[in-house]
N, C-alpha and C positions, 0 to 999 in steps of 0.2 A: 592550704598550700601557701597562702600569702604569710603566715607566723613561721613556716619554716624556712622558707625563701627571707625574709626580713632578716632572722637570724642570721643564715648564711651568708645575707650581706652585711650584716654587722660583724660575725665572725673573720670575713676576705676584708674589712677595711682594717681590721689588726694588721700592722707589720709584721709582725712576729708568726702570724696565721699564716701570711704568704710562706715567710721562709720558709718554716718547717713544712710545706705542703712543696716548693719548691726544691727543698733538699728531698724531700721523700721523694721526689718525681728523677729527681739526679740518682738518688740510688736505686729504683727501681731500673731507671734506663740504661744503668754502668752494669746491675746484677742481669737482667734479661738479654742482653746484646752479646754478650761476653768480651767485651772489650778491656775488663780488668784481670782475665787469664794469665796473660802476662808477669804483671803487678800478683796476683796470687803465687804462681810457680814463684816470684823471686823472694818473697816472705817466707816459702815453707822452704827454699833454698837455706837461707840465711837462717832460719830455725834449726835446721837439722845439723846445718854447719856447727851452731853454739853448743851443741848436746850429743858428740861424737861417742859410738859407742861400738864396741867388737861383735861379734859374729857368735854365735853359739860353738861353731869349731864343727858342728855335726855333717857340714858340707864341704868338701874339696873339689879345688878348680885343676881340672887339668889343663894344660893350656897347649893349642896347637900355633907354636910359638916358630920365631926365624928360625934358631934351633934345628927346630924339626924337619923344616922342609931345606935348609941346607943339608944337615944331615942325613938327608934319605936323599936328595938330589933331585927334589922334583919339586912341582908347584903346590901338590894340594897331595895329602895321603888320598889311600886305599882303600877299600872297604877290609881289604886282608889286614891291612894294620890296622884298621877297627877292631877285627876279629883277635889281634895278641893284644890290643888294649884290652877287651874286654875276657880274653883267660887270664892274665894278670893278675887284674886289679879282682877278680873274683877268690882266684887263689891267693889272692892276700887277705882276704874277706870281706872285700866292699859288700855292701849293703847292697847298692843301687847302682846304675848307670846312666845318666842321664845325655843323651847329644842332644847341641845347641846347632843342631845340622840338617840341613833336608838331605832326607833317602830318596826322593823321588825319580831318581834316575838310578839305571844300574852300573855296574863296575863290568872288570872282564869275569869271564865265566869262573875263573879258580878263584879270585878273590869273594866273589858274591858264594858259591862255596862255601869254603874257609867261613866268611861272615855267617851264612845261613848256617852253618855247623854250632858256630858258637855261642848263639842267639837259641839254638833246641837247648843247648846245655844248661841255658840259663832263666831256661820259659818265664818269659811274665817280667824278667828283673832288670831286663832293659826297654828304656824309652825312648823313641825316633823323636825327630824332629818334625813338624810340620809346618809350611810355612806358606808366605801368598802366593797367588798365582794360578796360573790356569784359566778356565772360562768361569769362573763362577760369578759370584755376588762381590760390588767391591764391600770397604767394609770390615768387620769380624770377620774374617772364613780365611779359612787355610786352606785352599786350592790344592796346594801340593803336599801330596801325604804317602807317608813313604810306599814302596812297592807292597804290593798284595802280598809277596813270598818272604816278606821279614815283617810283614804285620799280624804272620801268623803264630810268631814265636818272640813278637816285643810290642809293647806298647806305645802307644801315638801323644804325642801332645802340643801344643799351638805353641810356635815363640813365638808370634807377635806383641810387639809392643806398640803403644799408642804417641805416638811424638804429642810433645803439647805444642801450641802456638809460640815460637820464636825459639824452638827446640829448648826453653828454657827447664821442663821436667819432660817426666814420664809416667802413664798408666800403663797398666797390663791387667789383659781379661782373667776373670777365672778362669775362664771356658772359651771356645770360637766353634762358630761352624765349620762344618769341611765334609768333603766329598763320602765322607764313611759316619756322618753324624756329628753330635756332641763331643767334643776333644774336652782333656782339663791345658790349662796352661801349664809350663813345664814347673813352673812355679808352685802354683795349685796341686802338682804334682806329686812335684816333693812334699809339700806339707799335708796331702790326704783330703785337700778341700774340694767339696763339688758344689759350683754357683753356675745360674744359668748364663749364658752368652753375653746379654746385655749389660753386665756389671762389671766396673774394672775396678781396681785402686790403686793407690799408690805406694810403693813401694816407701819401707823406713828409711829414706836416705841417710839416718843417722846413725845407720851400721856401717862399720867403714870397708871399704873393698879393702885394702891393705890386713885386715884381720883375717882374709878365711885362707886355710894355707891353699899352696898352687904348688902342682907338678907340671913339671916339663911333658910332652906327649911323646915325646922320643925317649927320654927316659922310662917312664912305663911301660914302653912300646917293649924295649930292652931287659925290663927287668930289675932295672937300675934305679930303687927308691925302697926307703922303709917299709913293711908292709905295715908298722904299727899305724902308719900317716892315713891310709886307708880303712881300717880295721873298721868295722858297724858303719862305714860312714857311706854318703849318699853321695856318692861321684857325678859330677856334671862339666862334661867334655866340650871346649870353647875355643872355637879360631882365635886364635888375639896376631897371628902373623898381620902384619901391615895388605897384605896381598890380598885376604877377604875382604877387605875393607868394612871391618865391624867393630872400629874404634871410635868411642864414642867417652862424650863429658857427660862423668856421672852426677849427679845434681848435688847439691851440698859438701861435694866434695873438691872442687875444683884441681879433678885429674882426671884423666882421659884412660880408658878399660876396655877390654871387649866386652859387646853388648850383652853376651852371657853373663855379666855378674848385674842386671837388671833381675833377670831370671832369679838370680841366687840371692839376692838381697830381696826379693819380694816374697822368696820361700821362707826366708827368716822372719819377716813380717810375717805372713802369713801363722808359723807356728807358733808365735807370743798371742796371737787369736786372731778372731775378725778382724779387720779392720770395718771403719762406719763411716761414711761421708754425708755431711746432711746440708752440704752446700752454704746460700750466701744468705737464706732466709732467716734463721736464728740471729745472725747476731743482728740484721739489719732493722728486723722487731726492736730486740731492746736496745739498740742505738737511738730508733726512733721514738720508742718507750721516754728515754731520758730527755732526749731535746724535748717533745711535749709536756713535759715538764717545767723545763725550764724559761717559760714565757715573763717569769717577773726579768727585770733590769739587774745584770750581772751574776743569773744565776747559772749562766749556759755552762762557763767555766768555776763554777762554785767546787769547794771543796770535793762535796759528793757526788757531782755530775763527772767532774774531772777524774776520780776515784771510780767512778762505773765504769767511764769510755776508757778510761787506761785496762780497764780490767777486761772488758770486753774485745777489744783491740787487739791488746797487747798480749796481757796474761793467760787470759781464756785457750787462745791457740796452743802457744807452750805448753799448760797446762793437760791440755785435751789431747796435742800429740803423744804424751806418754802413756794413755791409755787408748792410745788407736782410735783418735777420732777425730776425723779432718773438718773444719769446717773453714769458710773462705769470707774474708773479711772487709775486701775492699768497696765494694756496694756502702755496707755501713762507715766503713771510713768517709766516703765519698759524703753519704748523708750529715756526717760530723761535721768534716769540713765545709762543707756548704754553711749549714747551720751556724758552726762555731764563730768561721771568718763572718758571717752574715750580721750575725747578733753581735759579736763583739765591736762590729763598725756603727750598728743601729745604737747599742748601748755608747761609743764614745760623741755620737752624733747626738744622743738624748743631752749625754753628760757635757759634751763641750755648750751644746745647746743652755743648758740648767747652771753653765760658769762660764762669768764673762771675763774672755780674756785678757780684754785689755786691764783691769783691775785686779782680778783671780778674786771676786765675789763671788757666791752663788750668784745665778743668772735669776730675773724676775722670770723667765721660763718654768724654772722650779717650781714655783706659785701657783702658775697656770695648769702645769701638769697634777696639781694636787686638789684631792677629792675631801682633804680634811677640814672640816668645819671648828672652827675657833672663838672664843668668845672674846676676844681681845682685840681692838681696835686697830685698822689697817690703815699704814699711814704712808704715802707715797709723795716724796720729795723731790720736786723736780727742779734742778739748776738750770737757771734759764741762757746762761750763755756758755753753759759748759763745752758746746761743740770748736764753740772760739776761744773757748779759753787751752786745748786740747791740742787744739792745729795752729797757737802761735810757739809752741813751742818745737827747737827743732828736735828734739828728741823724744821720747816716747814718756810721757811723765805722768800716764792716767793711775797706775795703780798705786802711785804716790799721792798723788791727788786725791782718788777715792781713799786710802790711809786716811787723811787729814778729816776727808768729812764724816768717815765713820766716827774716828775720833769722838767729833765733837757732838756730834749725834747722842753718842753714848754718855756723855756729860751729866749727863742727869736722864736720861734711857738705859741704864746700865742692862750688860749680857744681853741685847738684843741681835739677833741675827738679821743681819741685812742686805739685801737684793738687789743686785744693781745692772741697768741695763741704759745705757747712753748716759742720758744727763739725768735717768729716773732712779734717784732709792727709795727701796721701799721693804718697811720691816712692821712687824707685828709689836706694839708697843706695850711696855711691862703700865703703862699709866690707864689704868681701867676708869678715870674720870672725864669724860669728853672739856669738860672746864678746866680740867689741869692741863690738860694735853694742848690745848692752844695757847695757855700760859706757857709751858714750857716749848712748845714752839717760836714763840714770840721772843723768848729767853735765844732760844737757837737763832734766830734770825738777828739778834743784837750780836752773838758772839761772830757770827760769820760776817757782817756786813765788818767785823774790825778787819776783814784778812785772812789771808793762808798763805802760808809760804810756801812755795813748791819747785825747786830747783834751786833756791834761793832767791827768789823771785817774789815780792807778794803780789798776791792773785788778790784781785775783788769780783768777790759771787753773791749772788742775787737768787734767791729761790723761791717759789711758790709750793704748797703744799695740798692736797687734797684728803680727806677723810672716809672710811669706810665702817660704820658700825651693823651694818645689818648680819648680824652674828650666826644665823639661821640658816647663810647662803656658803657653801663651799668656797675655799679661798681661790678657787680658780675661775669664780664668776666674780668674787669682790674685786681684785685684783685691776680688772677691769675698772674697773665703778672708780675705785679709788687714781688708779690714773688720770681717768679719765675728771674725775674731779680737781685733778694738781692742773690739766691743760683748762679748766674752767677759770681756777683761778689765778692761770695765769693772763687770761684774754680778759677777765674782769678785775686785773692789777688787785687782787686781794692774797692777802699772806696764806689764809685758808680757807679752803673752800669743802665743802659738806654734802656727797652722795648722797641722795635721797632716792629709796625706794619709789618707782613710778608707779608702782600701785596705790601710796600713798599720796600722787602727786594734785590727786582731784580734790580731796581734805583738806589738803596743806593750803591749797590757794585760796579755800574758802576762808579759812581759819587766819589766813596771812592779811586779807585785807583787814580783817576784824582788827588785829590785832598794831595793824601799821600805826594808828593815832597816837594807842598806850605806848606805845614802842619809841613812839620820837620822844612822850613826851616824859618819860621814866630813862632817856639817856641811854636806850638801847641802838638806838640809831645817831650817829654821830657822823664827822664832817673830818676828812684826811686831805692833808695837803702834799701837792707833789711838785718839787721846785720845778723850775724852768730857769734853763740856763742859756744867758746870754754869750753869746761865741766872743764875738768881738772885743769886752771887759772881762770875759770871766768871773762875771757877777752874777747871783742869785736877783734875776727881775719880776721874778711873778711865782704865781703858784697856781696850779688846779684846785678848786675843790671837788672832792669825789666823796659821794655819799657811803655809810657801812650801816651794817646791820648786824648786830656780834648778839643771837637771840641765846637765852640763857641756857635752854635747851639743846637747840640743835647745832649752835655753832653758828661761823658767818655764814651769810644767806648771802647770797651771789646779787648784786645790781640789776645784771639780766634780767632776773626772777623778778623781783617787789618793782621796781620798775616798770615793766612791761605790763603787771596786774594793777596799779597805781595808774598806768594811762587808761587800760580797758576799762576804769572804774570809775574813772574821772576820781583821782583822789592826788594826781602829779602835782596840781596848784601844792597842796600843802607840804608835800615835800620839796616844792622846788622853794618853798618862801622857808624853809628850815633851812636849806643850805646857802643862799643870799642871805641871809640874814646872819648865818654864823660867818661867812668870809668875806660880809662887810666889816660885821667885828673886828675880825683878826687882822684884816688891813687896818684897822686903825689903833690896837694894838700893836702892831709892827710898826704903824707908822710915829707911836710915840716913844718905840725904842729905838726910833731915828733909820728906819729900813720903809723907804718909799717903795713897796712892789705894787705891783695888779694882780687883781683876784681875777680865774676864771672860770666860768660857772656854766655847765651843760643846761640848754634850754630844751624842750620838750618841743618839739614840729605842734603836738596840741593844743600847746599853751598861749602859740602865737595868733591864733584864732580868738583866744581869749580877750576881750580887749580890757581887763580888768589888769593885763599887767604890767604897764608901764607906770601906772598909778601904784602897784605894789612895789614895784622896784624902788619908785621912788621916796615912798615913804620909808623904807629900810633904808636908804641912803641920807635922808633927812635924819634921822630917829638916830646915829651912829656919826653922823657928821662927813659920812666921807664923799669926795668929789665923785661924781660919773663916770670922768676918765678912767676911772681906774679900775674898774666893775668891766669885764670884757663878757659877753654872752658867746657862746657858743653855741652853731650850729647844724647839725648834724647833717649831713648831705644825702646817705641813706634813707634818713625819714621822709621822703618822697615832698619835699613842698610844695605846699598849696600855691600855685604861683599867681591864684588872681592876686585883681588892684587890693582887694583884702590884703592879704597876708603881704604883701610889698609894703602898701603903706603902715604894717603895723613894724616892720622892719628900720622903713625911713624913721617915724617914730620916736622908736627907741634911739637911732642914731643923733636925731636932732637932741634929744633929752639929754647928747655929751656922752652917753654910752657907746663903747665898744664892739663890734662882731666881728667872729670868728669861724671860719669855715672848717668846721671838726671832721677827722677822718676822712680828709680828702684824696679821692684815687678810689674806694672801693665803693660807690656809688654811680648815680648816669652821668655827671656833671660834666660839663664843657666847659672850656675857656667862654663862652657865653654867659655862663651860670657864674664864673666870679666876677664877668664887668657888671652885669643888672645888680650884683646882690651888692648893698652898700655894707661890705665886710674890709676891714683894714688888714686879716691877717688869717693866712690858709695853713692848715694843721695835716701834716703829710700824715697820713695812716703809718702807724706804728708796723705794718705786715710786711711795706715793702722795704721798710728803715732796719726792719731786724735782719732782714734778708740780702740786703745787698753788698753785703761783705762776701758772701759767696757767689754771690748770681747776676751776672752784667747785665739783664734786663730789667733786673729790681732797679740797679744801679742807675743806668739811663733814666729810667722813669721819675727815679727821685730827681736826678739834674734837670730833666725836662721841668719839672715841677716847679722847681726850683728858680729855675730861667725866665716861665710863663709870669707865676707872682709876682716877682718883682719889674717883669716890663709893664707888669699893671701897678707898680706902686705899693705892693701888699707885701706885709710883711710874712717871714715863713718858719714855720714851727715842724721841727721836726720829733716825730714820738718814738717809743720802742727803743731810744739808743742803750743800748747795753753791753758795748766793749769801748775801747780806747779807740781802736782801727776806725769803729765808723765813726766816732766823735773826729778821729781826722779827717777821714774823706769827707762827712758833710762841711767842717769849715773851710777846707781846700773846696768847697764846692760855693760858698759863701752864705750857704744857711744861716739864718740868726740870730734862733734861739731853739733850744732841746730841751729837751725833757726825756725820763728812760730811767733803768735803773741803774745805770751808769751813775748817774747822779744822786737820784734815789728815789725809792720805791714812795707809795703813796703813807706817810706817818701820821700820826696827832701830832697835834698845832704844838705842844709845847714839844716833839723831837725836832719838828720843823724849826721853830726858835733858835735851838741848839745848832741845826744845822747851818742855820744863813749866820749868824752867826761868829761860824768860823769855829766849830769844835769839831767840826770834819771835813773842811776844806781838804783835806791829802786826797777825800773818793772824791773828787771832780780834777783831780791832777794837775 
């Protein structure tokens, strides 16, 4: 029970499963109610109207018309004028006689006479009327049926007819009950059919009453008519005076008749043959037949689905009325329409979903929706200040925007299709070499950091990228990976950053520590510098150093990563005397291109415990020449410090030695204004999370100026990170912050683009 139960919950979480089970539950509940009767009568209306066709001629109406009863001077004839209708029309040689009239009551004595006389003469060849009424069954049954004494010399037959719902059509029985048995309908009559009580049909409304001829009832009565107009033919005798009130809207024809030509027109039906009604079940089948078909995306109205329901709908009816076989369509219509308008919103909901509008890219929803596996490397670009660069403009400029970075994308990525959702692109890249592909990354990220022009305007963007090689995995799980690796590298300020399978991940950290000594000491791990920018001169004063790791194979390895397994390992000492030691260098290479800055260098919470290292510090500072001042430590407020008289005095320490501290990423840790008077630190580094954010969000914004405010009533200088548009490069100096950093300025490079940049070969991106 639980595998078929499972399935059919896998089946009902289909959209597409509900629909169709949805619309099938609408046409069952439109076909079983009858509430589309209506809606059915006005199609076989409008059908019969398009396809008008004449009468065989075998039937003549005679009409008991105004005519007649001015002329005779009374309300309603006679049975005696029954009786010279029917010598008449005999001696002219009618066939038949048919009244559309109840005999159930009598006349006066000579007229009922006269009638019984003419009815012996003509045994069998005429037919009474029978009609409702009486005490019987309601219902089929003709109650009233004509006198005993003229049903012994004419024959009986039911006029009832069946009204439809909103008087829109009409059926009529074969047959009805009545007080003396089995009747036929006068209809059935004429044409020699015998069906039991229960069955009705409908008449061909596409024979036209205006075709079958008509005589006056006064003039036959008279004498006074062709006898050829009668001659073999089957006469049926019809009140049409206003005074019976038996005027009636014949259906597809939109004119008004007496009810006698339902009779007559159902005889004509009847003698082209059966008629067959097999109701709303057929076509509601293969209506439903075709929507469960059409479960893929856009195929509801596909050529051949659209080509079925037309045909079933439409044609089918048409078609089947010319051979007498009604069947009723609105059920399946109902199913169609549901299903149709259903899927066609689910499908523009997939597709608006799969294209993003504000650019008219495919959507990276596409991706996700896709089960296809690729062996080509998935590379997701994410602009990191796109949403501000988006919403300074006052007009709508994205899909111009994205234009430009497709653009340059394809530069050397040529015919790559690419995916775009917020500030994310993301395309399958033609470059199967994971070494080329961060070259020409790198390539990409020099051409964009020159500009884009967009409104006329140039834009400066900034973007981190993430990697996806695990080829194995459908692109709607890589997808994932590779996003999710572009927001890695963007919180680890690295250009690219490289998904790694988690099942590989317990290998890799083995293998990683082994590997970190070879790795520094072969040039694999290297030292990027990130200016800091002074507000007040608009002068490049210092720099970060930020450690990389560019592994031949896998690409760059995230700080996070070798980091965090270098503290567990105790193996941090040696990388943290790599990178003091290369941004002592470079200070003093800068300092002899005549550019006095400060280096600033992340210190380890572990290292401070260490007390081997103000002894290292100082020997790289001897060994290179350069002053203490200039060397700023940074330290981390999250790494929880040690706060004994330990780790304090290895702080003072360092401070007396002429070195620098730096309170790094402050705001996302427990720190109090307590925590910056004990720490002997000169200068507090706002967390870049609420720096990026407070161009949109007045709480980020407040925090920063609180921040801001606190520092400096204590003396300390304030660094702000993350800046990466113009706007908060204002607000923070209207707010009197000191110095930034972000990619505003610029991203973390090698020492020789750094050179370039302080420089003055890119002063225009610091504005």
């Amino acid at each position: 029970m639980i595998g078929p139960f499972r399935r059919m919950h896998a089946f009902w979480k289909n959209p597409r499963a509900r629909i169709v089970f949805w619309a099938a539950f609408t046409g069952l509940a439109v076909g079983i109610s009858g509430i589309s009767l209506p809606a059915e009568d006005y199609l076989r209306n409008w059908r019969w109207m398009s396809r008008t066709e004449p009468s065989s001629g075998t039937i003549v109406m005679v009409e008991q018309d105004q005519q007649t009863l001015t002329n005779l001077g009374t309300n309603d004839v006679t049975h005696g004028n029954d009786a010279d209708i029917i010598d008449h029309l005999f001696a002219s040689g009618a066939k038949r006689i048919f009244f559309d009239r109840s005999f159930s009551a009598p006349g006066s004595r000579d007229d009922d006479a006269k009638f019984v006389t003419a009815l012996k003469a003509n045994q069998g060849k005429v037919v009474l009327g029978a009609t409702v009424g009486g005490s019987g069954p309601l219902g089929n049954y003709a109650g009233r049926v004509p006198l005993e004494a003229y049903r012994k010399h004419a024959g009986v037959a039911s006029i009832l007819v069946r009204h439809r719902p909103m008087n829109m059509n009409v059926q009529i029985p074969f047959s009805s009950d009545s007080p003396v048995g089995k009747i036929p309908s006068i209809a059935a009559a004429i044409a020699g059919v015998d069906v039991e009580p229960d069955k009705l049909f409908f008449p061909d409304f596409a024979i036209a009453t205006g075709s079958f001829r008509t005589l006056s009832y006064y003039d036959v009565m008279r004498g006074n008519f062709e006898p050829a107009i009668v001659r073999g033919k089957d006469i049926l005798v019809v009140p049409s005076a206003l005074i019976f009130n038996d005027i009636h809207s014949i259906p597809g024809q939109n004119i008004n008749a007496p009810g006698g030509y339902f009779h007559a027109i159902g005889a004509e039906t009847l003698k082209r043959g059966m008629p067959k009604e097999y109701g709303w079940l057929p076509a509601f089948v293969l209506v439903l037949v075709l929507i469960v078909t059409a479960f893929g995306r856009g195929r509801v109205l596909d050529v051949y689905r659209f080509s079925g329901l037309a045909a079933v709908l439409g044609a089918a009816p048409f078609v089947l009325d010319y051979a007498g076989i009604q069947i009723e369509v609105i059920p399946a219509f109902s199913v169609a329409l549901v299903a149709v308008i259903r899927m066609r919103n689910l499908d523009r909901v997939e597709e608006a979903g799969e294209t993003n509008t504000g650019s008219g890219l495919p959507s990276v929803q596409a991706l996700r929706n896709s089960a296809d596996v690729s062996t080509r490397i998935l590379v997701a670009l994410k602009i990191r200040n796109y949403g501000a660069i988006i919403g300074s403009f006052a007009e709508h400029v994205e899909a111009q925007l994205a234009k430009e970075i497709v653009r340059r994308i394809r530069i050397s990525d040529e015919n790559v299709l690419i995916y775009h959702e917020g500030g994310m692109f993301v395309w399958l890249s033609s470059i199967r070499s994971s070494f080329d592909l961060f070259e020409n990354l790198e390539g990409l990220h020099r051409i964009v950091q020159n500009g884009i022009q967009v409104g006329g305007i140039d834009v400066d963007l900034s973007f981190n990228c993430g990697v996806d090689s695990e080829f194995g995995r459908a692109l709607s799980g890589r997808v994932a990976s590779a996003m999710q690796a572009a927001e890695e590298a963007v919180r680890n300020d690295e250009l690219v950053y490289q998904h790694e399978a988690g099942k590989h991940e317990a290998q890799w950290e083995i293998s990683l520590l082994t590997s970190l000594d070879r790795a520094i000491d072969n040039g694999e791990v290297w030292v990027a510098y990130q200016p800091k920018l002074e507000l007040k001169s608009n002068r490049i004063c210092g720099a970060e150093a930020l450690v990389r790791w560019t592994h031949p194979e896998r690409g760059p390895i995230g700080p996070d990563k070798f980091i965090r397994i270098a503290e567990e390992f105790h193996r941090i000492e040696r990388i943290t005397r790599f990178v003091i030691n290369d941004a002592v260098r470079v200070a003093v290479e800068l300092e002899r291109s005549g550019y006095e800055l400060t280096m600033s260098v992340n210190i380890s919470a572990q290292l401070l415990r260490n007390p081997g290292l103000p002894g290292m510090i100082s020997e790289i500072l001897a060994l290179h020449g350069l002053s203490p001042n200039r060397l700023i430590l940074e330290i981390t407020e999250t790494d929880r410090l040690d706060r004994s008289s330990r780790t304090f005095q290895m702080l003072q320490r360092l401070v007396q030695s002429g070195l620098r501290l730096s309170i790094d990423d402050f705001g996302t840790g427990n720190a109090t204004i307590d925590y910056l008077r004990y720490l002997p630190a000169s200068e507090v580094k706002i967390d870049k999370t609420f720096v990026s954010l407070m161009e949109g969000r007045k709480d980020d914004l407040l925090l920063v100026q609180s921040i801001i405010e606190m520092a400096h009533s204590l003396d300390r200088v304030v660094v702000a990170e993350g800046v990466e548009t113009a706007k908060v490069l204002e607000m923070l100096t209207g707010m009197g912050c000191d110095l930034v950093q972000g990619y505003y300025v610029s991203r973390p490079v090698p020492f020789r683009d750094f050179l370039d940049f302080v420089s003055g070969r890119r002063a225009r991106l610091i504005g």
